[in-house]
Structure formats: C-alpha cells, structure tokens
N, CA, C and O atoms as a GROMACS GRO file, in nm:
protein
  332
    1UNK      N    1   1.405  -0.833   0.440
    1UNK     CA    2   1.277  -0.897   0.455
    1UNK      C    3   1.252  -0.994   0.339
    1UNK      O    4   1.220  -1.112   0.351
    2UNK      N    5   1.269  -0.929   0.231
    2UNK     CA    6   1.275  -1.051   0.132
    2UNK      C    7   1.325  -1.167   0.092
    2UNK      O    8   1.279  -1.261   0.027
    3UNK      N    9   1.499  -1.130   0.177
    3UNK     CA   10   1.568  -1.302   0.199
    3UNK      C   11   1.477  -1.384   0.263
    3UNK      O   12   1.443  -1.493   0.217
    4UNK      N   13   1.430  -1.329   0.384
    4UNK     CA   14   1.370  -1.396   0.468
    4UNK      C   15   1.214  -1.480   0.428
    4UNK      O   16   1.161  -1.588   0.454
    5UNK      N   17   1.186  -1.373   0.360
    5UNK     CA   18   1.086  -1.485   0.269
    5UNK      C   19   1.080  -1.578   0.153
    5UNK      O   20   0.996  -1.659   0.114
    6UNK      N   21   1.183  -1.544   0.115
    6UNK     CA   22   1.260  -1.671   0.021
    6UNK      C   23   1.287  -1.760   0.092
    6UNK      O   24   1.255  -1.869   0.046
    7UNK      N   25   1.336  -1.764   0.192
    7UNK     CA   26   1.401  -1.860   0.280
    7UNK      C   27   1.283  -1.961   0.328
    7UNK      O   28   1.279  -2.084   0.335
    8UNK      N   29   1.175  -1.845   0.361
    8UNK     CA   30   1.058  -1.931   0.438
    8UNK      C   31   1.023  -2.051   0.330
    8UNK      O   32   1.044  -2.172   0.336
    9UNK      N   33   0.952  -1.956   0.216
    9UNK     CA   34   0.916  -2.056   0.050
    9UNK      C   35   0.960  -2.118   0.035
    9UNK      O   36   0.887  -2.207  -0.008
   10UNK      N   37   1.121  -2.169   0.044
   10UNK     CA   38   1.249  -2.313  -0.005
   10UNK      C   39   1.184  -2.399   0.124
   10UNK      O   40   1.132  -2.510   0.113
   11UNK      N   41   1.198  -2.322   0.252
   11UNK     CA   42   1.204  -2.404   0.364
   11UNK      C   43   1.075  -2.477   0.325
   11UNK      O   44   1.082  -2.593   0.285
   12UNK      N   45   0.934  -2.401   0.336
   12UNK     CA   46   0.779  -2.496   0.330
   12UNK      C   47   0.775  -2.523   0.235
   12UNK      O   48   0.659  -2.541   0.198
   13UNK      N   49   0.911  -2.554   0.093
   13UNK     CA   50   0.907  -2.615  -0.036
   13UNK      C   51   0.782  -2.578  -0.114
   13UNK      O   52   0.712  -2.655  -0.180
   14UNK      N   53   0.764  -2.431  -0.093
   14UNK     CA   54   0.660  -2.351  -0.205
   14UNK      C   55   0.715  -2.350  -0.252
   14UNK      O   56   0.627  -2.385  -0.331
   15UNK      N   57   0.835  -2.343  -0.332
   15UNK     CA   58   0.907  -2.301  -0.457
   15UNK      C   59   0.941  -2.416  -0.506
   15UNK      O   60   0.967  -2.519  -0.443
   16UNK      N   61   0.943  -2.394  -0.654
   16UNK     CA   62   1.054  -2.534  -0.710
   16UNK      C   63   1.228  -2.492  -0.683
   16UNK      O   64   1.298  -2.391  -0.671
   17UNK      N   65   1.239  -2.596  -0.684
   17UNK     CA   66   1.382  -2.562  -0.645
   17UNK      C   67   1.478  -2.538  -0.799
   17UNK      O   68   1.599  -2.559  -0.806
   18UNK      N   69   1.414  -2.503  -0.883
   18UNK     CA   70   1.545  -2.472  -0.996
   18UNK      C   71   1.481  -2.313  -1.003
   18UNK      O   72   1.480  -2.274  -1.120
   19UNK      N   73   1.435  -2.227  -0.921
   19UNK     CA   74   1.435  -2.098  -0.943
   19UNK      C   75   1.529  -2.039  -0.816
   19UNK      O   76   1.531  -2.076  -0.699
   20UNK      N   77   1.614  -1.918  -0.891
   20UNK     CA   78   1.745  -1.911  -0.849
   20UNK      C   79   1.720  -1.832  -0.723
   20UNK      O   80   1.761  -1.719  -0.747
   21UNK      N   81   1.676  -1.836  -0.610
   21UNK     CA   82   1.665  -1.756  -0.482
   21UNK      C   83   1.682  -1.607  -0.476
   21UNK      O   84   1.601  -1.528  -0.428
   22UNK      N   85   1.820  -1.570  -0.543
   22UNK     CA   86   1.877  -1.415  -0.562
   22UNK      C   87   1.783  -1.356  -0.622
   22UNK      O   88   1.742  -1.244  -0.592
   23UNK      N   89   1.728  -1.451  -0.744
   23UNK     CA   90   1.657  -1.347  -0.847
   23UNK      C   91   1.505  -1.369  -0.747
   23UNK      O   92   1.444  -1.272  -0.700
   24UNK      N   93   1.471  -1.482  -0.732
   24UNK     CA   94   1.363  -1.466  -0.668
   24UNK      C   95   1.339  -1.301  -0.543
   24UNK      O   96   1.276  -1.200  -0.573
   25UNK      N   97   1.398  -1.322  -0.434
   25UNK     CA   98   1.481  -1.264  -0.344
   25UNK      C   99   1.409  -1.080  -0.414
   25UNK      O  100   1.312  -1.018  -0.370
   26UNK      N  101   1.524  -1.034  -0.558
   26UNK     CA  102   1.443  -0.935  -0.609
   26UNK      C  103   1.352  -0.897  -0.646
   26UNK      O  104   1.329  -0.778  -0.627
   27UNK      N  105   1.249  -0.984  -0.718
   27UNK     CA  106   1.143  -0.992  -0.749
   27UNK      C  107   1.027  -0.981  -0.604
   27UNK      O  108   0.932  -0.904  -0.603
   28UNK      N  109   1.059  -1.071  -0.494
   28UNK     CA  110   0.977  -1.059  -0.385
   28UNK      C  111   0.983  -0.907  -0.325
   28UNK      O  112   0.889  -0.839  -0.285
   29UNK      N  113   1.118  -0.876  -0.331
   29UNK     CA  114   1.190  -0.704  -0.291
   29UNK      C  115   1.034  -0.625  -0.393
   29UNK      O  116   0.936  -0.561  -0.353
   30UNK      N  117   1.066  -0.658  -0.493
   30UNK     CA  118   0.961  -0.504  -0.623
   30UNK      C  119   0.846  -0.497  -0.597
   30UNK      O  120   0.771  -0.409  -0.640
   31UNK      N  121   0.804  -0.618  -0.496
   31UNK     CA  122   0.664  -0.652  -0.520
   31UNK      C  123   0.632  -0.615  -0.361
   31UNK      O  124   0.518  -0.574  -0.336
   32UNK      N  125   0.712  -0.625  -0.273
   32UNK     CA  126   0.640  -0.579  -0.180
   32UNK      C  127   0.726  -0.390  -0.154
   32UNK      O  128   0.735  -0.340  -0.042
   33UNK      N  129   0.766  -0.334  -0.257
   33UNK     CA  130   0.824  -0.232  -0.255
   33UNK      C  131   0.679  -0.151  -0.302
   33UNK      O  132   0.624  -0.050  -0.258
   34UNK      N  133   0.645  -0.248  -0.418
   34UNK     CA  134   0.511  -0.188  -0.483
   34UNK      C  135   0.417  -0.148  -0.407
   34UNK      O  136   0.382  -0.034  -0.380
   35UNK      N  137   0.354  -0.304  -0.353
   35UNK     CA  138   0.294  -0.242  -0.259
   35UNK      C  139   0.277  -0.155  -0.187
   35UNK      O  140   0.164  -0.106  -0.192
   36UNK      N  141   0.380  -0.091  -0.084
   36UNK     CA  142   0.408  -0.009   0.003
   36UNK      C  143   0.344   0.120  -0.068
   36UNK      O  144   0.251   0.191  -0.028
   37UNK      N  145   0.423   0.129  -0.189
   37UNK     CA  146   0.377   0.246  -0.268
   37UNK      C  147   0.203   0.312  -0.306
   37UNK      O  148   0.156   0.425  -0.324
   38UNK      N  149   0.147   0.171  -0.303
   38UNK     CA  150   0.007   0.204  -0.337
   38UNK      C  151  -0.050   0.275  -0.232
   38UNK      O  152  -0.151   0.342  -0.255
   39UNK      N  153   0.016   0.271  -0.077
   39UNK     CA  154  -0.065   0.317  -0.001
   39UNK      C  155  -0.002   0.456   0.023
   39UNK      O  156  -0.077   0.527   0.090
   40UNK      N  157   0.101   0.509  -0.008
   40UNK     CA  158   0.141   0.649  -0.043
   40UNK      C  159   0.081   0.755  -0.160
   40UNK      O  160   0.085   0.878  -0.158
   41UNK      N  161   0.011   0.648  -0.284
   41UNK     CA  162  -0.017   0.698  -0.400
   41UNK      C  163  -0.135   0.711  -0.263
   41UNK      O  164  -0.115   0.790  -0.171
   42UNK      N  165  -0.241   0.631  -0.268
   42UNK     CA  166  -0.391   0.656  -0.192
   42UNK      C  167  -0.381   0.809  -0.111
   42UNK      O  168  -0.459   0.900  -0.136
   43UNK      N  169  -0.276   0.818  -0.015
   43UNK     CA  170  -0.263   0.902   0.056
   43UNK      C  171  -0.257   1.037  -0.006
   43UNK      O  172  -0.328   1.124   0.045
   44UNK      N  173  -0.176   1.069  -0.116
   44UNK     CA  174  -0.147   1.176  -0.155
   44UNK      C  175  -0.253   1.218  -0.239
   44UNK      O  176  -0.271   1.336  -0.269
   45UNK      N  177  -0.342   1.096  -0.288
   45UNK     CA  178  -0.424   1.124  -0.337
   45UNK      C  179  -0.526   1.191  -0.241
   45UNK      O  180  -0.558   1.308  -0.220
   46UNK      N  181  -0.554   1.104  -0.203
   46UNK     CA  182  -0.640   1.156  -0.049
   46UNK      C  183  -0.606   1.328   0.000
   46UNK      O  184  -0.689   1.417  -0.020
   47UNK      N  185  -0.491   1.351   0.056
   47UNK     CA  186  -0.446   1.476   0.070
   47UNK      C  187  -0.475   1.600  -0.061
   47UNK      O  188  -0.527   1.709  -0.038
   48UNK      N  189  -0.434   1.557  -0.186
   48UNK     CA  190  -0.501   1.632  -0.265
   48UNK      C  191  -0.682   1.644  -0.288
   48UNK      O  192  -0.746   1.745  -0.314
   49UNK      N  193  -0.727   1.518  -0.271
   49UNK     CA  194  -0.907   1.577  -0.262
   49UNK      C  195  -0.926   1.678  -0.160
   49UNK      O  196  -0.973   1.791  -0.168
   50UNK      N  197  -0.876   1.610  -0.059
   50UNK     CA  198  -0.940   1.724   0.065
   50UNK      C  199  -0.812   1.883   0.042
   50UNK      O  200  -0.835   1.999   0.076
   51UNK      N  201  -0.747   1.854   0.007
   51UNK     CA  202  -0.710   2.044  -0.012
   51UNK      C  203  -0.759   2.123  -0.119
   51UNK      O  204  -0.747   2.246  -0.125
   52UNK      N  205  -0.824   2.035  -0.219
   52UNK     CA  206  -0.936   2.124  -0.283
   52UNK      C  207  -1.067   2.137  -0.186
   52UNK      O  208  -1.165   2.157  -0.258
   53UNK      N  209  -1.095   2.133  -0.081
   53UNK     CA  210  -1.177   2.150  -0.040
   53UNK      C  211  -1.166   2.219   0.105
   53UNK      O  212  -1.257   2.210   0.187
   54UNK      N  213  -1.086   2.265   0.121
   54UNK     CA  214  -0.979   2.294   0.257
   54UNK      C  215  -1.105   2.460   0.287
   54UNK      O  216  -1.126   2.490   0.405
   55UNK      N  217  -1.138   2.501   0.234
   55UNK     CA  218  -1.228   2.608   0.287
   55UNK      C  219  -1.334   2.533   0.319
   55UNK      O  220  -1.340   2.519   0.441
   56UNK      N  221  -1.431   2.472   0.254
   56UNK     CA  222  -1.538   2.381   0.325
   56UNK      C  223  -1.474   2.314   0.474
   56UNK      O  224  -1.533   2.342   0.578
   57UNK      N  225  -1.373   2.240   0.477
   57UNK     CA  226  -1.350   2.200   0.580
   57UNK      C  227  -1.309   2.261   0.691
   57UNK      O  228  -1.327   2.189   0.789
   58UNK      N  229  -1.250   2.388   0.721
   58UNK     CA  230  -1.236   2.492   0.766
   58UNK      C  231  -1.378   2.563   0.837
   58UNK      O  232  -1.395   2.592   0.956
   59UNK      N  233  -1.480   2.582   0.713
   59UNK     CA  234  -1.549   2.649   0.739
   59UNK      C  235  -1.655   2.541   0.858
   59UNK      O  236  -1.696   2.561   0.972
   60UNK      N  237  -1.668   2.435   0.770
   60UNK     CA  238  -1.733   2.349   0.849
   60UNK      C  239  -1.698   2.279   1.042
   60UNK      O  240  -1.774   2.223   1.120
   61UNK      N  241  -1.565   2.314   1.053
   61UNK     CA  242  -1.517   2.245   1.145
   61UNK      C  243  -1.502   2.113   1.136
   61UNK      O  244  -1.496   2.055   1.245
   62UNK      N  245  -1.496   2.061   1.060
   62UNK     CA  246  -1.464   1.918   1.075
   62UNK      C  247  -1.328   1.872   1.105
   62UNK      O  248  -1.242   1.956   1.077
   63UNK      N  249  -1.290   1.773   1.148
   63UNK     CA  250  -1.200   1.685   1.159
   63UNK      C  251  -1.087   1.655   1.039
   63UNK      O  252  -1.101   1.548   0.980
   64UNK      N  253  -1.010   1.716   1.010
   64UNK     CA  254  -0.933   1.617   0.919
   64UNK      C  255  -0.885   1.533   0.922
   64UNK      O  256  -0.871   1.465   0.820
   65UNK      N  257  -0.837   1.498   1.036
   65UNK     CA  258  -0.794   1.330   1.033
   65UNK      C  259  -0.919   1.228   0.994
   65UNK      O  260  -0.882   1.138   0.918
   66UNK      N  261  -1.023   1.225   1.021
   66UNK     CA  262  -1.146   1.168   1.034
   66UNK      C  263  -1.158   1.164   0.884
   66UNK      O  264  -1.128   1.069   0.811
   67UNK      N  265  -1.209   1.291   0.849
   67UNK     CA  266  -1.215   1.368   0.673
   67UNK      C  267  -1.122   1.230   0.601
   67UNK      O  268  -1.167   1.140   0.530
   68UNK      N  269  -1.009   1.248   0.637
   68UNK     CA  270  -0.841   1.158   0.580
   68UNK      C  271  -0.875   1.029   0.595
   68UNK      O  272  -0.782   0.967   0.544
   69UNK      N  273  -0.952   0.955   0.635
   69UNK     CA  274  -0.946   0.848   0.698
   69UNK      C  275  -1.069   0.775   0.638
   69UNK      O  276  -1.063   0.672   0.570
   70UNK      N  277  -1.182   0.845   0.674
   70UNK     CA  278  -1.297   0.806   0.573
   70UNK      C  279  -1.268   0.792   0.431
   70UNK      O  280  -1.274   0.684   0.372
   71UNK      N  281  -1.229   0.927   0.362
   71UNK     CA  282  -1.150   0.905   0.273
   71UNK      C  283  -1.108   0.813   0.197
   71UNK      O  284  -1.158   0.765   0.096
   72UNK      N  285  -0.991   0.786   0.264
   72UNK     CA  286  -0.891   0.686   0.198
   72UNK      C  287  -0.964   0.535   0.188
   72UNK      O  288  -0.933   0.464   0.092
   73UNK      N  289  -1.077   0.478   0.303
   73UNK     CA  290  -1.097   0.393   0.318
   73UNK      C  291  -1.197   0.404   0.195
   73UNK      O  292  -1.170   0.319   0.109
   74UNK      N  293  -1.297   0.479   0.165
   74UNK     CA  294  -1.395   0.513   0.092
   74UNK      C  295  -1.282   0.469  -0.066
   74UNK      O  296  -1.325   0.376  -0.135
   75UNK      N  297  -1.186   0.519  -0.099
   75UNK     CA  298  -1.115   0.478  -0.244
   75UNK      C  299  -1.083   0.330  -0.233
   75UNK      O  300  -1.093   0.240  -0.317
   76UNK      N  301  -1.038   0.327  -0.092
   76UNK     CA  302  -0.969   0.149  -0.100
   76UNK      C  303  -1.061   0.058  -0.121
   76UNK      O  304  -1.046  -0.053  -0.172
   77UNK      N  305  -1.190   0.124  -0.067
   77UNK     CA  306  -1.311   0.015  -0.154
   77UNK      C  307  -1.372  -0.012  -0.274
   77UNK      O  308  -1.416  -0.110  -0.333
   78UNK      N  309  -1.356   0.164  -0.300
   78UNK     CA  310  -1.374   0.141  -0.450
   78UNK      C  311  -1.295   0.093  -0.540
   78UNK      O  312  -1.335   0.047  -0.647
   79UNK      N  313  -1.180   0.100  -0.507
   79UNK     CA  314  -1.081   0.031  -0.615
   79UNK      C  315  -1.034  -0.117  -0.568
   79UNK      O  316  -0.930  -0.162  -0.617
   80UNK      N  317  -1.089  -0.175  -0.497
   80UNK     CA  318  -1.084  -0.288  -0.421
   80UNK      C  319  -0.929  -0.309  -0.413
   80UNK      O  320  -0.866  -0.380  -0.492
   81UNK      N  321  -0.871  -0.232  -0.296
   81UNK     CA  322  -0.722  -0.239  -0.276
   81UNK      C  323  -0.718  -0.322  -0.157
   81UNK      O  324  -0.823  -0.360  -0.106
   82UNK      N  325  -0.604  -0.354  -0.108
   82UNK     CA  326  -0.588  -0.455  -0.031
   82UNK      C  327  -0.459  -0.370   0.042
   82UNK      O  328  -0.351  -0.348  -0.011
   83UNK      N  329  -0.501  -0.328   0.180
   83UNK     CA  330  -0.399  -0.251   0.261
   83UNK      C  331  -0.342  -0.338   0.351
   83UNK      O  332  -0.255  -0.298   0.429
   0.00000   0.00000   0.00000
C-alpha cells in the first residue's frame, strides 16, 4: 500500500523529486502502521475501562457492544483522534 502511494505523490508531483521513493515508501509504511495502532491502543483501552466495571454492567443489563462503542467514540473526542 505504501508503494502505491508513493507512486500516486511522484505521479500528482506532490513530492520533489530528489527524495528517494524507497525511503519515502518506509516512512509512508511507519506512519500509516502507526496509525492503525492508535485504534488498537483506544480499543484495549476501552476493553480495560469497561472490565473494571463488568459487574455494573452485568448487573445492569446493558449492552456491551453499545457500552464499547460509546466508549471509544467518547475518548476519540476527547483526545481529538482521527479514526
């Protein structure tokens, strides 16, 4: 995926052309690797709030997917993340 967006950048001449593609190429790789990651950190984070609370939710009947979902969206705003 990342050749491919190097490729696009040379092609619509976003890039200058004395930066070396390969290295570019990796750098585009870390950065959308990163990304990916933030929304696993959110999640696990997410999963750990609500299992400290796993008897309330139990007791209450609620939804956990719902619970999970509000959640996560509720941090991604506060930390103004970009999913």
């Amino acid at each position: 995926m990342s050749k491919r967006i190097v490729d696009t950048l040379y092609r619509e001449e976003l890039v200058v052309q004395d930066v070396d593609p390969k290295e570019l190429a990796k750098e585009v790789e870390r950065i959308l690797l990163e990304e990916l990651l933030v929304e696993d950190r959110v999640n696990d984070e997410v999963r750990k709030m609500l299992s400290e609370h796993e008897g309330q939710i139990d007791r209450g009947g609620y939804d956990y997917r719902k619970l999970f979902d509000l959640t996560k969206q509720k941090l991604i705003r506060d930390r103004g993340i970009i999913v």
